[in-house]
PASEBA-1860 file (N, C-alpha, C; in nm, 3 decimals):
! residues 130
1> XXXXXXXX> -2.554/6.975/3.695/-2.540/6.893/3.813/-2.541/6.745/3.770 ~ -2.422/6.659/3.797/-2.466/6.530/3.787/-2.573/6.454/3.843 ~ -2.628/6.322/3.751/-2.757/6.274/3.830/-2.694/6.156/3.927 ~ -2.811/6.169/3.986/-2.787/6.082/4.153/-2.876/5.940/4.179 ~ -2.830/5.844/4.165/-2.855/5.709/4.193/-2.894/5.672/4.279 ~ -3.047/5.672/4.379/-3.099/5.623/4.483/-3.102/5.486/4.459 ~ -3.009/5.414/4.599/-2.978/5.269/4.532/-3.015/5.216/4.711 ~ -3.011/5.107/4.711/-3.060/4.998/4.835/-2.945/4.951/4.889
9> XXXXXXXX> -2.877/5.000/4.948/-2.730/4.972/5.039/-2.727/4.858/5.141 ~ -2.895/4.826/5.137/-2.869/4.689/5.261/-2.838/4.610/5.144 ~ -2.904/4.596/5.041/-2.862/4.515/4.932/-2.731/4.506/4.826 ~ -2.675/4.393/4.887/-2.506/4.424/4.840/-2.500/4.396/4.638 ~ -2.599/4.336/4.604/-2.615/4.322/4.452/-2.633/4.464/4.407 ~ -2.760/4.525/4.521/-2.745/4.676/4.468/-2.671/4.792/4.474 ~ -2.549/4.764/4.546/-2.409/4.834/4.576/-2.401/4.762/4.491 ~ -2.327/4.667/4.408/-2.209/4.589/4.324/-2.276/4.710/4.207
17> XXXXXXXX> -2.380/4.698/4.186/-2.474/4.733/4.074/-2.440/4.885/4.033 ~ -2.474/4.969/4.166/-2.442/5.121/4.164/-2.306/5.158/4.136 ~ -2.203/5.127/4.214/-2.072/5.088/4.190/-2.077/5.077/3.993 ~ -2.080/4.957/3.941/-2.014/4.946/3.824/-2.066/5.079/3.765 ~ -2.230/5.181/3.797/-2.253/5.236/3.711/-2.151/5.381/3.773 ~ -2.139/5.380/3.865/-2.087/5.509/3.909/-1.906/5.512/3.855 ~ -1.853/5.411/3.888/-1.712/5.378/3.797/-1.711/5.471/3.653 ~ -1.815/5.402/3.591/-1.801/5.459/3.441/-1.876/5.563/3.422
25> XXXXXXXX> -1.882/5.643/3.482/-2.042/5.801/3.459/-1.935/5.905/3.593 ~ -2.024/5.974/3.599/-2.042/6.120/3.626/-2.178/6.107/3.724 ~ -2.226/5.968/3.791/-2.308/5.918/3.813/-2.292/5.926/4.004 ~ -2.372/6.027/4.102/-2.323/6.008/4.206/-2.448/5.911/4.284 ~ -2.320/5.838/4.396/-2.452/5.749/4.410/-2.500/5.835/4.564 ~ -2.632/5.778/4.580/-2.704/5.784/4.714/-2.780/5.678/4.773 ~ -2.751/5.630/4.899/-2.778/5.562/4.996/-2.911/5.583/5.039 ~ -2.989/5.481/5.030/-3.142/5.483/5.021/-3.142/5.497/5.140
33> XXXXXXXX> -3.094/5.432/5.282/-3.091/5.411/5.428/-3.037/5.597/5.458 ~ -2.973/5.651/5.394/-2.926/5.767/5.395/-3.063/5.890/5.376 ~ -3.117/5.851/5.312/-3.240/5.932/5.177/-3.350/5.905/5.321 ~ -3.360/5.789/5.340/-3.472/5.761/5.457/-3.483/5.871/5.611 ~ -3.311/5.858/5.628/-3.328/5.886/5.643/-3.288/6.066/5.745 ~ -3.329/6.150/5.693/-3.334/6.290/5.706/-3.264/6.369/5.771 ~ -3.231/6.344/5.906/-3.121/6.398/5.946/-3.005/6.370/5.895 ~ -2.929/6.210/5.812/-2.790/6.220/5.709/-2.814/6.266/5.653
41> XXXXXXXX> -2.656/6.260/5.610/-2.593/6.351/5.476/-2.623/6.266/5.332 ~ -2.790/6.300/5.290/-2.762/6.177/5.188/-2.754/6.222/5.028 ~ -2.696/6.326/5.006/-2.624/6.381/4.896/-2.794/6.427/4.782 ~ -2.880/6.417/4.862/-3.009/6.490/4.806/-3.019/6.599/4.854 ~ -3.065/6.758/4.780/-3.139/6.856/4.907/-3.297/6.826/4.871 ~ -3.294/6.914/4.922/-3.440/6.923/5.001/-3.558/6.901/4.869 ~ -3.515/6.938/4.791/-3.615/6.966/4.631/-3.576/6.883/4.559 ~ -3.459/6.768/4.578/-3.439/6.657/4.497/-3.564/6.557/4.583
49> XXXXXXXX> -3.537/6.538/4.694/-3.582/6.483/4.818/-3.692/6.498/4.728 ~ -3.768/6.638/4.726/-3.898/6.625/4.707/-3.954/6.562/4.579 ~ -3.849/6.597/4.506/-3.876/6.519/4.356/-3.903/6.343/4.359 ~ -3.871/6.256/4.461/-3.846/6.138/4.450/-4.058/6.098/4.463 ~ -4.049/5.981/4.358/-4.195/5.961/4.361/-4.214/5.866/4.495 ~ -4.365/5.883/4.503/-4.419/5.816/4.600/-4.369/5.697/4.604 ~ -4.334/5.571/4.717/-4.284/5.437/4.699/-4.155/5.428/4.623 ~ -4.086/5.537/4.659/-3.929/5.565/4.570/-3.828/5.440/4.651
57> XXXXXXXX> -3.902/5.402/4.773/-3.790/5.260/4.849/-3.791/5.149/4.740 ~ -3.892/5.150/4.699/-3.905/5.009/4.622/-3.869/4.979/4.496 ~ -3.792/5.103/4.484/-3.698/5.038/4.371/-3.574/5.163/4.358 ~ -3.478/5.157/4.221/-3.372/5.245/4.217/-3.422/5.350/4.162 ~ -3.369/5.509/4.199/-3.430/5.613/4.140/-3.290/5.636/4.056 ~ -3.339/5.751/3.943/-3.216/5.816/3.877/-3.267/5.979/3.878 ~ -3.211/6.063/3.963/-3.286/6.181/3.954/-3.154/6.288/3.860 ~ -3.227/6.336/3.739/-3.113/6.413/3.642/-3.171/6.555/3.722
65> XXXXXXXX> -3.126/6.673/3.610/-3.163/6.787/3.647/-3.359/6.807/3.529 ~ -3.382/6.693/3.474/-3.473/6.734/3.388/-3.604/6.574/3.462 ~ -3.571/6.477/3.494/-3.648/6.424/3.541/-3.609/6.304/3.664 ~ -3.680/6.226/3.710/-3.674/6.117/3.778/-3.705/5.999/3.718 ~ -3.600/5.926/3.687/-3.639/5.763/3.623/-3.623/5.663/3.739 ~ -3.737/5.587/3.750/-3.767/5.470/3.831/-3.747/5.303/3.777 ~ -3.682/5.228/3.875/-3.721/5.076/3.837/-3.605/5.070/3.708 ~ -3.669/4.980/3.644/-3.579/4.956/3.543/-3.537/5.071/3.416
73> XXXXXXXX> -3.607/5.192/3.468/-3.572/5.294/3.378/-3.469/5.383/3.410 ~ -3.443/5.321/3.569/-3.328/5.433/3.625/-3.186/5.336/3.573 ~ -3.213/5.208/3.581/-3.123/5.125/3.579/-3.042/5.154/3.360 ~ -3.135/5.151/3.303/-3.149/5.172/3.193/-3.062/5.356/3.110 ~ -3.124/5.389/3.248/-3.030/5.578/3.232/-2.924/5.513/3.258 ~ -2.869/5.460/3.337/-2.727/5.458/3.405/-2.647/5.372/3.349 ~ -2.706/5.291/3.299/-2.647/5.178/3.190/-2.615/5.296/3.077 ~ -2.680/5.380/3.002/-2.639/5.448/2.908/-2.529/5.555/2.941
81> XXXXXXXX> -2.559/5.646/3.083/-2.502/5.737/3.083/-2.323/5.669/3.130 ~ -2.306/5.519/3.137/-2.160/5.463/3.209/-2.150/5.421/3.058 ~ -2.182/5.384/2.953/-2.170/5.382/2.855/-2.181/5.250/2.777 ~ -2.227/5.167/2.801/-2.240/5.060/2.855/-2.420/5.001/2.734 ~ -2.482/5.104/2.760/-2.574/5.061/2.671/-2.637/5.160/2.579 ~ -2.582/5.101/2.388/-2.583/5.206/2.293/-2.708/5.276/2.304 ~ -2.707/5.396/2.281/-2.798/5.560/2.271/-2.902/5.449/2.169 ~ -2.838/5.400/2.025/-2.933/5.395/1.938/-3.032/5.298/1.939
89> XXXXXXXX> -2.955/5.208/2.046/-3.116/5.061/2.053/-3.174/5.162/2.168 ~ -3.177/5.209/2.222/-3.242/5.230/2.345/-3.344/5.371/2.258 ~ -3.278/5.420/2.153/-3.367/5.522/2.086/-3.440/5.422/1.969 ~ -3.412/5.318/1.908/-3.488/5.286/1.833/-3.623/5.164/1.939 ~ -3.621/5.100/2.035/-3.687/5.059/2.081/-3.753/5.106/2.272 ~ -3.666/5.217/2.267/-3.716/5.290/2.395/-3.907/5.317/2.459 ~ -3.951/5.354/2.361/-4.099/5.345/2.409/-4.192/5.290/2.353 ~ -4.154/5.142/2.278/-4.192/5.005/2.246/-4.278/4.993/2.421
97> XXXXXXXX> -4.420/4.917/2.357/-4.440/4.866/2.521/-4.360/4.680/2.516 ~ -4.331/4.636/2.419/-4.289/4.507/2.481/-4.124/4.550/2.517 ~ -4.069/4.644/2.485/-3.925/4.675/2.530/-3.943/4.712/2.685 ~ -4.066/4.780/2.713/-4.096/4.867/2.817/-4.083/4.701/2.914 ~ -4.173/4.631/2.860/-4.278/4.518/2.991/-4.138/4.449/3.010 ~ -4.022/4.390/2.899/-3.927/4.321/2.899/-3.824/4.426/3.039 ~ -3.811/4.536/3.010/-3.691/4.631/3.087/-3.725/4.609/3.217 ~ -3.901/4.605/3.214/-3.931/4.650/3.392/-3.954/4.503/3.446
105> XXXXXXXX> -3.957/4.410/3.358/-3.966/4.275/3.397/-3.856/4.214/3.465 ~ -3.729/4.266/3.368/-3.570/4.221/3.401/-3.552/4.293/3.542 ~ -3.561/4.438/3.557/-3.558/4.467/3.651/-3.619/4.380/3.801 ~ -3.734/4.397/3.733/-3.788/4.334/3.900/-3.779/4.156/3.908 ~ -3.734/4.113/3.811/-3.686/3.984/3.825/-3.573/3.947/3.931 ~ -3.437/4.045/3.862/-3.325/4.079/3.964/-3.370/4.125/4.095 ~ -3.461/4.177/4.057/-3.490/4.292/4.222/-3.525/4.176/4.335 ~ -3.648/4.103/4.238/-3.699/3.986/4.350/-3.606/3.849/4.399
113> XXXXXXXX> -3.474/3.817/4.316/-3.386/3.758/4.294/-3.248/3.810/4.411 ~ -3.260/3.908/4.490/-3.100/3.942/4.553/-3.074/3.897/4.636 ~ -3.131/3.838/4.701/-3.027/3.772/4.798/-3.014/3.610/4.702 ~ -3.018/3.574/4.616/-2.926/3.455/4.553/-2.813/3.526/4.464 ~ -2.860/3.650/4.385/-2.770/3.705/4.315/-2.650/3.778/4.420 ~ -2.704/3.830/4.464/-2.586/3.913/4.553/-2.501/3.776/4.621 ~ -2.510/3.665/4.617/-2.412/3.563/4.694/-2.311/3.576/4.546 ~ -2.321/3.630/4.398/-2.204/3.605/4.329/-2.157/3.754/4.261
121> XXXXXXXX> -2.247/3.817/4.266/-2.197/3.974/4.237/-2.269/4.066/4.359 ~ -2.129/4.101/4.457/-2.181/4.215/4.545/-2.136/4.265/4.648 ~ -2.142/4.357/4.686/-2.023/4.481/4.749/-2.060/4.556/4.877 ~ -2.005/4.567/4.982/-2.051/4.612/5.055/-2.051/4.794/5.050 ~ -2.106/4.885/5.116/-2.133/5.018/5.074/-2.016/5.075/5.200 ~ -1.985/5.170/5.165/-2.039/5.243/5.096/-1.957/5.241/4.916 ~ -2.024/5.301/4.845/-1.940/5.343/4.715/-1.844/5.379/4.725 ~ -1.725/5.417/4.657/-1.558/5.498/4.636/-1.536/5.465/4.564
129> XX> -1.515/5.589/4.452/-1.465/5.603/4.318/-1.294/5.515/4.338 ~ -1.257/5.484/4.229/-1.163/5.393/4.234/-1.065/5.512/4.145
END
């Protein structure tokens, strides 16, 4: 099963974002406003749903068939799996804690940063493969 990209659709940086990774992957995305909420069609079932961690709004999920990566680690899967960022730095400094504090730092830097970033990279939702 391809993995699925819980991404923030009010946030158009985080569409531009999901977008470039879904372009280059096998990467499907999902609509957090979708995921919220329960009666849509938000391309989770019920046992992905359940898989998502506690406070899964507050940042991007990456749910594979083997785990759930959060924050800058989902961002970090998806960067690899679009191809985009080499297997071997990410295996030679992957569970470094200053690689770790730097990844989740960048992340929530951008994160706390979107509405200035999204005024120069950003897309309105929904996704469509091109």
């Amino acid at each position: 099963m391809p993995p699925k990209l819980v991404y923030d659709d009010d946030c158009h940086f985080c569409t531009w974002s999901a977008t470039f990774a879904v372009h280059r992957s096998d990467i499907v995305p999902v609509r957090l406003s979708q995921v919220q909420d329960e009666k849509a069609d938000s391309r989770l079932t019920d046992e992905e749903r359940a898989r998502l961690p506690e406070g899964y709004e507050e940042c991007a999920q990456l749910l594979t068939d083997e785990m759930v990566y959060s924050c800058g680690a989902a961002i970090e899967q998806a960067l690899l799996r679009a191809g985009v960022l080499p297997p071997e730095f990410v295996d030679a400094v992957g569970d470094t804690g200053p690689y770790i504090g730097f990844r989740e730092g960048l992340y929530h830097f951008l994160s706390n940063n979107r509405p200035y970033i999204s005024k120069v990279l950003h897309r309105k939702p929904p996704i469509r493969r091109s």
